[in-house]
Backbone bond lengths (Angstrom), bond angles and torsions (degrees), N, CA, C in turn:
res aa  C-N    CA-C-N  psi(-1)  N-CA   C-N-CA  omega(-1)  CA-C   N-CA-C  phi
1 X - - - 1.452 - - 1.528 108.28 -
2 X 1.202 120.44 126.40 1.565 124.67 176.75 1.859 99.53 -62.92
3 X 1.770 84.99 164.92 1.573 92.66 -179.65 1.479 105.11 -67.22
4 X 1.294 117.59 -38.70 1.674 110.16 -167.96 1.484 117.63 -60.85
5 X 1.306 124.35 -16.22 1.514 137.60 -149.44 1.332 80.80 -110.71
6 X 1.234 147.76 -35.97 1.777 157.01 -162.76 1.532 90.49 -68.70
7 X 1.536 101.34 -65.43 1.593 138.13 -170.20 2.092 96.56 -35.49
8 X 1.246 75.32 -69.69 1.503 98.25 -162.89 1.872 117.03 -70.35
9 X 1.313 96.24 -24.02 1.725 106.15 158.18 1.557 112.09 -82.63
10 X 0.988 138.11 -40.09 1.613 135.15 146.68 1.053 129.39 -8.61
11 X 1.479 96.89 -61.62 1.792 104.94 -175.63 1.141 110.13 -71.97
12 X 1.210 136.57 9.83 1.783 127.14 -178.96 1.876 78.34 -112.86
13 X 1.626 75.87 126.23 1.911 89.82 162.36 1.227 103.47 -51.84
14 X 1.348 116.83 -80.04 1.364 107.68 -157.37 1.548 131.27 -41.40
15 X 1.288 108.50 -34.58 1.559 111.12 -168.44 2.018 101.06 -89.70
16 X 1.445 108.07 -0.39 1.211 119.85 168.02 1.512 129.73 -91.99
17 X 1.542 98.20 -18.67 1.588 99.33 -176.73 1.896 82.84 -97.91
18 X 1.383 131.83 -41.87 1.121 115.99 -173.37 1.406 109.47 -52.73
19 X 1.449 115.82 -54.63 1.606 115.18 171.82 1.556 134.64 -19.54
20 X 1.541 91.42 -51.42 1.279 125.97 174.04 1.666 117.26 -62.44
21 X 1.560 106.63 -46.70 1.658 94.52 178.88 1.649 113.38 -86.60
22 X 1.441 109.77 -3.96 1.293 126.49 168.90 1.656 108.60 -49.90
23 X 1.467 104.88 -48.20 1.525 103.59 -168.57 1.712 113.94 -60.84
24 X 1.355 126.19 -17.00 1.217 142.23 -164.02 1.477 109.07 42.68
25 X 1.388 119.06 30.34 1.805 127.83 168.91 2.077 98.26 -92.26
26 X 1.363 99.63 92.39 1.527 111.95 138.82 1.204 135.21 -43.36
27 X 1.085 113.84 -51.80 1.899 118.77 170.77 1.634 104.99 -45.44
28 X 1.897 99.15 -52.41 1.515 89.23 -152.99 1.503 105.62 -96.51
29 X 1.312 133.77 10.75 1.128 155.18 160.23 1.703 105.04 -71.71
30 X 1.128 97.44 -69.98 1.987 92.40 175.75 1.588 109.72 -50.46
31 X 1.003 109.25 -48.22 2.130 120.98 -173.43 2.381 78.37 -57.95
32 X 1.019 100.94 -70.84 1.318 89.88 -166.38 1.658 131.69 -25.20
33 X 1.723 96.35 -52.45 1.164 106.77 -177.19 1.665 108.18 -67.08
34 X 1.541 116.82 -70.00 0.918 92.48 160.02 1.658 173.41 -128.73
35 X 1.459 82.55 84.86 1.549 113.69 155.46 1.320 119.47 -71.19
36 X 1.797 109.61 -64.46 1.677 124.01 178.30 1.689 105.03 -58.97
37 X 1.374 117.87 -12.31 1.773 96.00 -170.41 1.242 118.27 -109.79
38 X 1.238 120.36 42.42 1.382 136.54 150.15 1.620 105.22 -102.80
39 X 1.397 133.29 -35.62 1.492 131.82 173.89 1.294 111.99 -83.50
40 X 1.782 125.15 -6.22 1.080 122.94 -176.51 2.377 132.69 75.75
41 X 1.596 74.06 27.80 1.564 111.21 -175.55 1.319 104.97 -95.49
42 X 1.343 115.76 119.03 1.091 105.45 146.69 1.476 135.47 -90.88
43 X 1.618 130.03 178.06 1.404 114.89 -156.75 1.699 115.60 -58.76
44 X 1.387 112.47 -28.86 1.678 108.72 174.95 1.535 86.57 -59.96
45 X 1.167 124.00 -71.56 1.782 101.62 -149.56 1.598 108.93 -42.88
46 X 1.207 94.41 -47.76 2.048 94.54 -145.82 1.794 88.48 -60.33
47 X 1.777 109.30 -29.62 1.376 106.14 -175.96 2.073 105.95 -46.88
48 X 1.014 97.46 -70.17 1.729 128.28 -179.91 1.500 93.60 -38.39
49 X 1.316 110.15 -63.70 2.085 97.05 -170.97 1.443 105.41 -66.35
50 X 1.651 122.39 -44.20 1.577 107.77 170.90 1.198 140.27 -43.36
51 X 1.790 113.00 -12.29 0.945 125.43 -176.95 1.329 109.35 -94.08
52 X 1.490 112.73 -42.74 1.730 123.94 174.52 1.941 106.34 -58.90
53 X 1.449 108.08 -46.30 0.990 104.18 -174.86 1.327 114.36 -62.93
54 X 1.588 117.07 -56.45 1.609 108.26 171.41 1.521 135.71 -29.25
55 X 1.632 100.00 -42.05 1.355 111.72 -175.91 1.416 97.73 -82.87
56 X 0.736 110.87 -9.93 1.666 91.45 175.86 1.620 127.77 -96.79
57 X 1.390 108.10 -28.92 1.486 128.39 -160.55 1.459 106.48 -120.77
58 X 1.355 123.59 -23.08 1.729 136.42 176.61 1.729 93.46 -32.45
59 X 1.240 104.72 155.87 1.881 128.07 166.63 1.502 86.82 -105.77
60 X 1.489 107.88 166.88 1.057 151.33 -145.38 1.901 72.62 -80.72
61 X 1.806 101.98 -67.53 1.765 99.78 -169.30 0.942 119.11 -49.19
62 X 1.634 118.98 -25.24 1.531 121.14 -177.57 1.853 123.29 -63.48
63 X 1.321 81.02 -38.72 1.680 105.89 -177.92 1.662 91.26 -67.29
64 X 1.118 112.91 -72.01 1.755 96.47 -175.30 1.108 138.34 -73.79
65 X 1.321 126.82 -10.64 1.674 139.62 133.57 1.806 102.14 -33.57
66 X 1.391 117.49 -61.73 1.390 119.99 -167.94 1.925 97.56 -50.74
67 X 1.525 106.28 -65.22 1.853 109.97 -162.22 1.451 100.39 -69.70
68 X 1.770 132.76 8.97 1.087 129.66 -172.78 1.910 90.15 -90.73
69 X 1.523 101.39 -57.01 1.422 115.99 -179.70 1.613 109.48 -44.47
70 X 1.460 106.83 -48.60 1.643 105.74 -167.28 1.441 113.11 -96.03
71 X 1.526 110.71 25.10 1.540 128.60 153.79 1.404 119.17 -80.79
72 X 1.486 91.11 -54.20 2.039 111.47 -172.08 1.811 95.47 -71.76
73 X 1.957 122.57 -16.80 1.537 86.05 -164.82 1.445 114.03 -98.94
74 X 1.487 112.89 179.73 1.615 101.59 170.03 1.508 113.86 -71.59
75 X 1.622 109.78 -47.74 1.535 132.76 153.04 0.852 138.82 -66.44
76 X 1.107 133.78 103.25 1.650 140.55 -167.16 1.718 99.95 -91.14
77 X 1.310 131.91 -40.92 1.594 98.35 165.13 1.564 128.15 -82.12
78 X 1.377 122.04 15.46 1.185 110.36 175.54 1.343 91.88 -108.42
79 X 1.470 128.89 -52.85 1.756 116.80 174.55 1.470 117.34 -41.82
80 X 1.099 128.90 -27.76 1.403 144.05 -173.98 1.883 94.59 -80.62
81 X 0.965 116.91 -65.34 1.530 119.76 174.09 1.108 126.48 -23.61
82 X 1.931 88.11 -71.19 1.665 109.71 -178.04 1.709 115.16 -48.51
83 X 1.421 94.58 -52.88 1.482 102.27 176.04 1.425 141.96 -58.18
84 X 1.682 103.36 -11.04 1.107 125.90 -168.62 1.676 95.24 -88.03
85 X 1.583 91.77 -73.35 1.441 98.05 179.42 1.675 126.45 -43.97
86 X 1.614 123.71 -37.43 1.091 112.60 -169.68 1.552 98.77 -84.96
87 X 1.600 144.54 -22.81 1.239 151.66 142.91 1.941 115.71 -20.31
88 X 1.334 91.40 -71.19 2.038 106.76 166.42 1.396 112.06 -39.93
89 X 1.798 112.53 -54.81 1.355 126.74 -164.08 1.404 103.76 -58.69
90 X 1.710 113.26 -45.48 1.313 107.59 -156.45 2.108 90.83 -70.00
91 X 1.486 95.54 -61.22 1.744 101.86 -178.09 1.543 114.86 -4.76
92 X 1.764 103.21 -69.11 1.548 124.19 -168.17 1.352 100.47 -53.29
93 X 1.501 123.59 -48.37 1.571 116.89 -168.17 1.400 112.42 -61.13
94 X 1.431 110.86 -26.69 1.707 104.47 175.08 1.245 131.36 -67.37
95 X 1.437 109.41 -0.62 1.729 125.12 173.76 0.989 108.45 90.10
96 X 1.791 113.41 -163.82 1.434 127.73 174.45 1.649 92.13 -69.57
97 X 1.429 96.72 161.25 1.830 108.78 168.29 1.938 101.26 90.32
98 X 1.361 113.49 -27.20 1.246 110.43 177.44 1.090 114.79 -128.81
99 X 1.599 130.04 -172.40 1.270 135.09 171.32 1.409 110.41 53.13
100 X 1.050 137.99 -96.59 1.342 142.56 -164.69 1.982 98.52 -148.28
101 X 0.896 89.39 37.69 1.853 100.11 177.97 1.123 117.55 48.48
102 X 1.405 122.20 27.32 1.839 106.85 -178.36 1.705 95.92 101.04
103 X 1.100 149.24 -7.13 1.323 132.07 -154.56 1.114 104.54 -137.74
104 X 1.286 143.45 111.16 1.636 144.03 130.54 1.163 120.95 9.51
105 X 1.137 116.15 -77.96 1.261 124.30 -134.62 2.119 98.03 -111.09
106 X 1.603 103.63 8.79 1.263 105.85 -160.93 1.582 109.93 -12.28
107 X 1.642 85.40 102.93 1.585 119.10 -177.21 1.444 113.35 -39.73
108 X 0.721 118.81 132.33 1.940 125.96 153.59 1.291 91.30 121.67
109 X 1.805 141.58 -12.32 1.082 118.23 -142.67 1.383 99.79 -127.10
């Protein structure tokens, strides 16, 4: 599956929160949820905007950390996921002023 088709299956919650319980990672499933429940996300969304957000805001290192990951996996949309999300996770923890400013769902997009 190309990256864009990964990309573009992402953005639908649904096939993102399934993605997501696919990975059978608890840790990063709890961090997921709550992350989204201060914006009022549940885990498909925040899954789905981490993915929009990555693609949008990723560094150059981020991007090749990501095609490094989706070399080593068998699955390229759950390595693509995982990577997204624990990438977002770290962003959000840096607050407003960083990452995606405090916001999930960085609005409008």
């Amino acid at each position: 599956m190309v990256l864009g088709r990964v990309l573009e299956r992402l953005g639908d919650e649904a096939f993102a929160a399934e993605t997501l319980m696919a990975l059978e990672d608890l840790n990063l499933m709890v961090q997921v949820e709550a992350a989204g429940r201060p914006f009022g996300e549940n885990m498909g969304e925040y899954a789905a905007g981490a993915s929009r957000r990555f693609a949008q805001s990723a560094s150059d290192d981020d991007w090749l950390a990501l095609m490094t990951a989706l070399e080593r996996a068998d699955d390229a949309g759950t390595a693509c996921l995982k990577h997204m999300l624990e990438w977002s996770l770290r962003h959000d923890a840096e607050g407003p002023g960083e990452g995606c400013g405090g916001h999930c769902t960085c609005q409008g997009n």
